[in-house]
N, C-alpha and C positions, 0 to 999 in steps of 0.2 A: 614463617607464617606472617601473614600479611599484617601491620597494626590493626586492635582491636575486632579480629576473629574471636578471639573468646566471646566477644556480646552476642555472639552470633546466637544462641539461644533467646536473649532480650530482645532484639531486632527482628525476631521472626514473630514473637510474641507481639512487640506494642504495631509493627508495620501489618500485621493480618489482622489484628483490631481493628485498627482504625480504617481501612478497607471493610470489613466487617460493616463498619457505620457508617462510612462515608462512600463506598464506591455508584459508578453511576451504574443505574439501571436500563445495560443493555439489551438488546433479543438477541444475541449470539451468547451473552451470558444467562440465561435462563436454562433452569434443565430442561423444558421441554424443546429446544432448539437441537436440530439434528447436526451429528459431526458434519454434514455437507455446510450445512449454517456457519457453521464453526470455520470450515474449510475459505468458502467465500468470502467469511468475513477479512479471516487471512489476509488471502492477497490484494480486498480493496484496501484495505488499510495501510499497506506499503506506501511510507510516503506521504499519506492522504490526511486529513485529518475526521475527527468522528463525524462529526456534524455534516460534514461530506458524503461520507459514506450510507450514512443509513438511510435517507430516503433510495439512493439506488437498491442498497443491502434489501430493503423491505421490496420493489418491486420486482428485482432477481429472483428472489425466493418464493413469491405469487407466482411468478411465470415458470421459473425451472426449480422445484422445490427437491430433485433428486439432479440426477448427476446426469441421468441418462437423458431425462427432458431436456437438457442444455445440449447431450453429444448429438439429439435425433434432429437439431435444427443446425444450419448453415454457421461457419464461424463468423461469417459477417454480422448474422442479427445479436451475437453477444458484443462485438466492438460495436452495435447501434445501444446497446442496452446499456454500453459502458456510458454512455450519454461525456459530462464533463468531468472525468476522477481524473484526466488525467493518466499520463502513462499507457494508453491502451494495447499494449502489448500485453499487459497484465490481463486483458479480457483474451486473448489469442491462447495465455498460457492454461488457464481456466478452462476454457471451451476443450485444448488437447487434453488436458488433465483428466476434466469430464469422459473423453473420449477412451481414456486408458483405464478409469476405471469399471466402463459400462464393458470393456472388455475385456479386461480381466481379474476386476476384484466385482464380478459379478452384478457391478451396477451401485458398488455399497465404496466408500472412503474406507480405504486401508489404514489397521489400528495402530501400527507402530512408525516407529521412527525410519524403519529400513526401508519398509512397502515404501514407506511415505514418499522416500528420498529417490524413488524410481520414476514415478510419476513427470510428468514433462514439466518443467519452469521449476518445479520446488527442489529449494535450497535447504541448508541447514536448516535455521532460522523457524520456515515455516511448518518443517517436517518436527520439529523438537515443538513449535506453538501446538501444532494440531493433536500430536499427539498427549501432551498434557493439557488442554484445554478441552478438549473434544471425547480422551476416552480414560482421562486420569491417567494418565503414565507417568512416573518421575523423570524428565527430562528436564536439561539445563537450557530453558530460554534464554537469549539475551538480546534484546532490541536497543535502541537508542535511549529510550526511558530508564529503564533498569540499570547500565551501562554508566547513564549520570550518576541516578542514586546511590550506586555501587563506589564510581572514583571520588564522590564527597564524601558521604556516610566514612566509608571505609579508609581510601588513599590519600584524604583531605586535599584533592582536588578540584577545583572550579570546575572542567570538563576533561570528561574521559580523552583517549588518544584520539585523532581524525580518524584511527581504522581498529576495528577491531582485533588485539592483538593477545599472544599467546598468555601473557601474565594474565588479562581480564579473564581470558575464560577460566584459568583455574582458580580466579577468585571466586567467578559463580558456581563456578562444582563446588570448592570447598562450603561456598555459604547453603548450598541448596538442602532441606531438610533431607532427613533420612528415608521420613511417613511419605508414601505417595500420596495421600490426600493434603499434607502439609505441606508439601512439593506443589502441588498444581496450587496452592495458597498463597502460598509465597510467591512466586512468578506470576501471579496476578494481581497481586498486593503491591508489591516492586514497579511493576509497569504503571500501574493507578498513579503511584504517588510523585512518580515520573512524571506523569502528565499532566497532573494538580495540579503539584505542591512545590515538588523539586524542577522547576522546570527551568529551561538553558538561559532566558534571561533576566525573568523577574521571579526569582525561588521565593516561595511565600513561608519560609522559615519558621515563622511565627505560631505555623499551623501543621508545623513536621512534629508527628510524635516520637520520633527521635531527634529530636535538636539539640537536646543535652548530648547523645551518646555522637555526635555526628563531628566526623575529624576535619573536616572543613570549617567548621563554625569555632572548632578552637584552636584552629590553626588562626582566626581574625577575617575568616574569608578571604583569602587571598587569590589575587588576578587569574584569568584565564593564561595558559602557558603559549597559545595560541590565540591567532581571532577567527571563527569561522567564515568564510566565505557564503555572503547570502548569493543566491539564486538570482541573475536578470532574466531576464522575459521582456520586455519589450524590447522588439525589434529581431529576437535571436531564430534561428529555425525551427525552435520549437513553438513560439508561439504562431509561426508560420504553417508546421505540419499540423497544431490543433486545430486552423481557420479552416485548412483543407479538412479534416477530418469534419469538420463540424457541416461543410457543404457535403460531403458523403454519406454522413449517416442522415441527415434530413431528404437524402435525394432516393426515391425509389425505382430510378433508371439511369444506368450510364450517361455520367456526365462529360459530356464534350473536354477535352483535353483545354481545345482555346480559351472557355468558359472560364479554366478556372488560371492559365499561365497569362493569357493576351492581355495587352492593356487595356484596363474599362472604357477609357472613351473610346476606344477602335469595337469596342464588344456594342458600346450604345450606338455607334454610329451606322454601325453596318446590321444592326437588327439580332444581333446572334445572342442575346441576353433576353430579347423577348421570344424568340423559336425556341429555347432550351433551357431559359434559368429555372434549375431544381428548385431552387432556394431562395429566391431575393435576398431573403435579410439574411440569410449566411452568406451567399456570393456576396452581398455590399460589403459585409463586415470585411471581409477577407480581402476584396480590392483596397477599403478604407485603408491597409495598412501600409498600401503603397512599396511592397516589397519590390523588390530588383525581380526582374524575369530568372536571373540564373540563379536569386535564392526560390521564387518558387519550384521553377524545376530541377534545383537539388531537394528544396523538402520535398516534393512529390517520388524524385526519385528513391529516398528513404523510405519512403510509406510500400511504394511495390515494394523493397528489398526486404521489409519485414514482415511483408504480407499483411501489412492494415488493409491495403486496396489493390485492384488490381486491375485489366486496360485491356478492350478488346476491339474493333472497331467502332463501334460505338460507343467507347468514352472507357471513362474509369467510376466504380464503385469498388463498393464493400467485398468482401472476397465470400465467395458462394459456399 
């Protein structure tokens, strides 16, 4: 048994408290928010952060507020709606998702863990959130949040492993309550305090209501066992396929191929920027970064391969 499992009664108790009093007040946390709610909020939040997410979250849900409204429009106008989250493949998987349910779960989000995991794009992960989140089911969540709380509180760890690995998840079985309503409490309790309190590099300790019981803190807080690897972006092909993206979803006609690979002054000098620019301020953005021709037309070619966009003689746009 893992050190101080026995608390695990305490821990469920003062961590669903203070959630209780302190958690924020989202609409995908509200009862009256429908499992689709629930669903979307899912997958924009991969990765994303909140503050990110819900002005999209709120005008997804205006526009496609069931599943089918999303499946009966083009998948291009949801990678337009994904605007800047990021990632938008996560809008491609949404759109099919939408598409498999309006066809065979009748138009409604499927309530378990199994439907769930049939569905196109969804993983564990989202198939265990939706279904405890969405229709109370005791499922074992475990995101990156939880995961910390879990290798502090618990394995007096600085940070959980780089991957999620077979020992964590049977720490979150064993921790997870027995009550399914205490179940969906705790896996959103856990996540909160994640995101607050315990978070990867400034943990506000001071205000964890378990910092007595927390094996980290009496271990002396001792070093991470690794260093994470942050994220670049400038310069890399991702922030190359977001410049392209971002001229495609402002353009509402196939844009010229040269428009968006050729060099700017040869685009200014020869006119073809004023016959065809979709976008000014995206196309300039997107020359400004002065990429190589062969990283543009490898991130372009990325974007056909995953079906962000797609090229017909008249250019490339959104995929229909």
């Amino acid at each position: 048994m893992e050190p101080g499992l026995q608390q695990a009664p305490q821990l469920h108790t003062e961590i669903i408290s203070w959630f209780t009093a302190n958690a924020r007040d989202l609409p995908w946390r509200r009862p009256e928010c429908s499992p689709w709610g629930v669903f979307v909020s899912e997958i924009m939040l991969q990765q994303t952060p909140v503050i990110r997410v819900l002005p999209v979250w709120q005008q997804w849900m205006e526009r496609w507020p069931a599943p089918a409204a999303l499946a009966a429009e083009p998948s291009g106008e949801a990678v337009r709606a994904w605007g800047r989250l990021g990632y938008p493949r996560r809008a491609l998987r949404l759109h099919a998702a939408a598409a498999a349910m309006t066809e065979r779960f009748n138009g409604s989000v499927p309530g378990t863990r199994d439907e769930l995991l049939t569905l196109p794009g969804v993983g564990t992960y989202t198939a265990a959130a939706v279904a405890s989140f969405a229709f109370g089911r005791r499922e074992t969540v475990v995101d990156t949040n939880i995961r910390r709380v879990h290798a502090r509180a618990l394995s007096g760890k600085a940070l959980p492993a780089p991957a999620l690995n077979a020992a964590e998840m049977r720490l979150a079985v064993a921790l997870l309550p027995d009550d399914d309503a205490a179940s969906v409490a705790w896996n959103a309790s856990v996540m909160e305090l994640g995101a607050l309190v315990c978070t990867a590099r400034s943990p506000k300790c001071a205000l964890c209501p378990v910092q007595r019981r927390c094996a980290w803190v009496a271990a002396g807080e001792p070093a991470p066992e690794y260093v994470p690897k942050g994220q670049t972006w400038a310069g890399t092909d991702r922030q190359v396929r977001g410049a392209l993206m971002a001229v495609l979803r402002q353009a509402r006609e196939p844009v010229p191929r040269k428009l968006l690979v050729g060099p700017p002054d040869l685009l200014a000098a020869d006119g073809a920027a004023e016959d065809a620019d979709p976008e000014p301020a995206a196309l300039s953005k997107l020359h400004a970064l002065r990429a190589p021709a062969s990283q543009l037309e490898r991130a372009l070619a990325g974007l056909l391969a995953d079906k962000l966009a797609e090229e017909s003689d008249a250019g490339l746009q959104l995929p229909a």
